[in-house]
C-alpha positions in Angstrom: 108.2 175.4 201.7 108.0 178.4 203.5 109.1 181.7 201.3 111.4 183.9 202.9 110.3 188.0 203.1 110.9 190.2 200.6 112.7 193.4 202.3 116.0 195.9 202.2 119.5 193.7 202.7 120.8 196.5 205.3 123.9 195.4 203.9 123.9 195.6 200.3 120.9 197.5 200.3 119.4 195.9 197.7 115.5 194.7 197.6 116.0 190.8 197.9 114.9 187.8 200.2 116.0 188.3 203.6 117.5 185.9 206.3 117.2 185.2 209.6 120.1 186.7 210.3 122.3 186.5 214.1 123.1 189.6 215.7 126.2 187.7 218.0 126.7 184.9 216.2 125.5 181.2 217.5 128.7 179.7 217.9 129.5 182.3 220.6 126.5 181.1 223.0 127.8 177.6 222.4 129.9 177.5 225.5 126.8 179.3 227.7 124.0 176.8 226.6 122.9 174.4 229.7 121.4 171.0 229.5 118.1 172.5 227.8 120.6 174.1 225.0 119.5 177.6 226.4 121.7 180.4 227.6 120.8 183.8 229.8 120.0 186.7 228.0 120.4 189.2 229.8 118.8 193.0 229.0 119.8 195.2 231.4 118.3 198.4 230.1 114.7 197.4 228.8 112.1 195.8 230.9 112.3 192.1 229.4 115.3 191.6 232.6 117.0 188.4 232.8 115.0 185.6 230.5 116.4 181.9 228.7 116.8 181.5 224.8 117.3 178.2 222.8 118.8 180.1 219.9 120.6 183.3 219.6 118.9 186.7 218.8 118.4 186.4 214.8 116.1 189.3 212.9 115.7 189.6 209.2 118.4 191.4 208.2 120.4 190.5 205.3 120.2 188.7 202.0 122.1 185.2 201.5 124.5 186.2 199.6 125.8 188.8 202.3 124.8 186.7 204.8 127.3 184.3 203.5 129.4 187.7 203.3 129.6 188.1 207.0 129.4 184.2 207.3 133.0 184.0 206.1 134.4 186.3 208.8 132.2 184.2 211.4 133.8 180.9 210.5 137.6 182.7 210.7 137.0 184.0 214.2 135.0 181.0 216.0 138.1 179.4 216.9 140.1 182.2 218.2 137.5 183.7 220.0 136.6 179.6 221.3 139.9 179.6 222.7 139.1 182.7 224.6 135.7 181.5 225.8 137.0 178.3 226.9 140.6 179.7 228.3 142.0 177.5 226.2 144.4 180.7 224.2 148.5 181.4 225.5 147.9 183.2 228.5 150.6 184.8 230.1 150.2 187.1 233.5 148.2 189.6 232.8 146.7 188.4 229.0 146.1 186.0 226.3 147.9 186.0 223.6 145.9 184.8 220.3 148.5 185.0 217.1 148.9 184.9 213.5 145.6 186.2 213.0 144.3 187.1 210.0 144.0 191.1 210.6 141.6 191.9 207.6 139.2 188.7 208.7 139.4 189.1 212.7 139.1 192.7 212.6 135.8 192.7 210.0 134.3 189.8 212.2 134.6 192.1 215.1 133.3 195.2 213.1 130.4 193.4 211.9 129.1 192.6 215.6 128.7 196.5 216.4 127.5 197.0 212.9 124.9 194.5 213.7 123.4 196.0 216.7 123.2 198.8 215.6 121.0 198.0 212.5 118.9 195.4 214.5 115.5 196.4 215.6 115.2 193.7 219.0 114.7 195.4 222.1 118.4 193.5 223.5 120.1 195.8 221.0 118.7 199.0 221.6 121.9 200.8 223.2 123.8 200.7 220.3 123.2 203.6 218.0 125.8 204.5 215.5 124.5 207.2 213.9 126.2 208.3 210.9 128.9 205.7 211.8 126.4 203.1 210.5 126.8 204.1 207.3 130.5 204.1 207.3 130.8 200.6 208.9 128.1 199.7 206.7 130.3 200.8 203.4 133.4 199.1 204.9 132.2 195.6 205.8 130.8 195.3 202.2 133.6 196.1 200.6 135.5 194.0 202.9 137.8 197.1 204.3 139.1 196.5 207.7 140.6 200.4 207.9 143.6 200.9 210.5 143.7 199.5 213.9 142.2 202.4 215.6 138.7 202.9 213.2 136.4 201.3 215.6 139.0 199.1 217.2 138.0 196.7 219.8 139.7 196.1 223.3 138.9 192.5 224.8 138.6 191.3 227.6 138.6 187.7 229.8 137.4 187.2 233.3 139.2 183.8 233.6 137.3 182.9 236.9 133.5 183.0 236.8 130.9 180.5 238.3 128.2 182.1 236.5 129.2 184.8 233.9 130.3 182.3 231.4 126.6 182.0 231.4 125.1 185.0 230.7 125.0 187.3 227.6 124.5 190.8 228.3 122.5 193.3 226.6 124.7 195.8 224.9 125.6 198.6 226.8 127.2 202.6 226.4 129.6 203.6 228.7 132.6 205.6 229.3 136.5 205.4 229.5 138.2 208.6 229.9 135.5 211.2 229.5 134.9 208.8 225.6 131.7 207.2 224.8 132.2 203.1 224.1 130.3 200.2 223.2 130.4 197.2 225.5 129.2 194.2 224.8 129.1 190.9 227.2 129.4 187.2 225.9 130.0 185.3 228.6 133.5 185.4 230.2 134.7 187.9 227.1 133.9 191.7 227.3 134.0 194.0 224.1 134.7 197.3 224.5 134.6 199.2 220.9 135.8 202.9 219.9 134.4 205.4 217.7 137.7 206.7 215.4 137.2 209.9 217.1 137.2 208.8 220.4 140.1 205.9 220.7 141.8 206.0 224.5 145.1 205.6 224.0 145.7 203.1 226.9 143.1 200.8 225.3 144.1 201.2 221.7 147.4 199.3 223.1 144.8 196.4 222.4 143.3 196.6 219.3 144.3 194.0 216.9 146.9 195.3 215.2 148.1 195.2 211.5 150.7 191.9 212.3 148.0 189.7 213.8 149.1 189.3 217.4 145.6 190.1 219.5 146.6 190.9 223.4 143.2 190.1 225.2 144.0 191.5 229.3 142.9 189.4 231.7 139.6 192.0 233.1 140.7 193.5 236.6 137.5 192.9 238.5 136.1 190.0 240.3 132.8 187.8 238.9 130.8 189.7 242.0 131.4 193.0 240.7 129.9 192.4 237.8 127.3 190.6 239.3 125.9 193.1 241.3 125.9 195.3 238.4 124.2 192.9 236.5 121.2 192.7 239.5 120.9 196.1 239.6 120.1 196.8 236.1 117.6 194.2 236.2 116.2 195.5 239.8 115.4 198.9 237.8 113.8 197.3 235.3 111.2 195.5 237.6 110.9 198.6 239.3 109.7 200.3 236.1 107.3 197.7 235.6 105.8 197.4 239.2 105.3 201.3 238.8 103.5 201.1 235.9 101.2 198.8 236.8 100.3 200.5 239.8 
């Protein structure tokens, strides 16, 4: 049997046997994986581009037991956000309505996946740097403190008609809304956009999950071509980098 490495749980942050641990969790690729089980990873910012995996990133990150920590949140949120992937949730015009969530559960599940990036060393990952918010999100998932709606709340978002999207993950990205520095993250047809406390857009924080459990997830405003071409130039910049440098 193969021994597992001895290192620092980034959780805990106690010296124990580490796990392979998934930075977006496996059951969210399910939906993306083609005949060959892989999916498109896509890293728009590095020079790796646009390449196939069989399995999900995973990195030796936490121990087992907080593993099974995280795991727990994980297992709540794979059918809501299943219903999302597969358009399966209430939709209404202009959003899906997923209810009677479990605030404290959903909103740790979806702390956890910024957490994550953060503290993960693969190149996909890079863009997200918390700084001294690590720490805090750190403290919170462990102790299993979801905070209020609006400390590092999470807008989603569905593109309900894609012909390749569903497809693709998407390397982690900054950006801006309103002059305020976000997170978004890209797993197939759902978009993530998450807040720093001290920068929350009011418009957006209409769509953090609140306290009662009724998530509003807007249906995203642009068309699948939009994105697309976004998507292609990202990865045309990084093949110029690399044609340069080998010149």
């Amino acid at each position: 049997m193969t021994s597992k490495p001895l290192g620092v749980c980034k959780l805990c942050q106690q010296s124990k046997e580490l796990r392979r641990s998934h930075i977006i969790p496996e059951f969210m690729y399910f939906n993306m994986y083609d005949e060959k089980h892989r999916s498109l990873m896509v890293e728009s910012d590095v020079e790796a581009g646009e390449r196939f995996k069989q399995k999900g990133e995973r990195e030796f990150l936490l121990c087992e037991a907080c593993e099974g920590h995280i795991g727990t949140f994980e297992t709540y949120s794979a059918p809501p956000v299943k219903s999302l992937l597969d358009l399966t949730a209430h939709a209404e015009s202009a959003c899906y309505i997923v209810s009677d969530l479990d605030y404290q559960s959903f909103k740790l599940f979806q702390m956890s996946l910024l957490w994550r990036a953060s503290v993960a060393s693969i190149a996909m990952f890079r863009n997200v740097s918390l700084g001294q918010h690590e720490e805090r999100l750190r403290a919170m998932i462990h102790a299993s403190d979801p905070g209020t709606p609006d400390e590092y709340g999470c807008m989603m978002l569905v593109m309900e008609n894609t012909k390749y999207l569903h497809r693709i993950i998407w390397s982690p990205e900054t950006d801006q809304i309103d002059g305020h520095p976000i997170y978004r993250f890209q797993t197939g047809r759902v978009f993530w956009y998450f807040f720093l406390p001290d920068h929350v857009v009011a418009d957006a924080a209409d769509y953090f999950l609140p306290q009662s459990g009724t998530l509003r997830v807007p249906k995203a405003p642009w068309p699948e071509h939009v994105v697309i071409q976004r998507l292609a130039g990202r990865i045309a910049q990084a093949r110029n980098r690399r044609s340069k440098r080998g010149a």
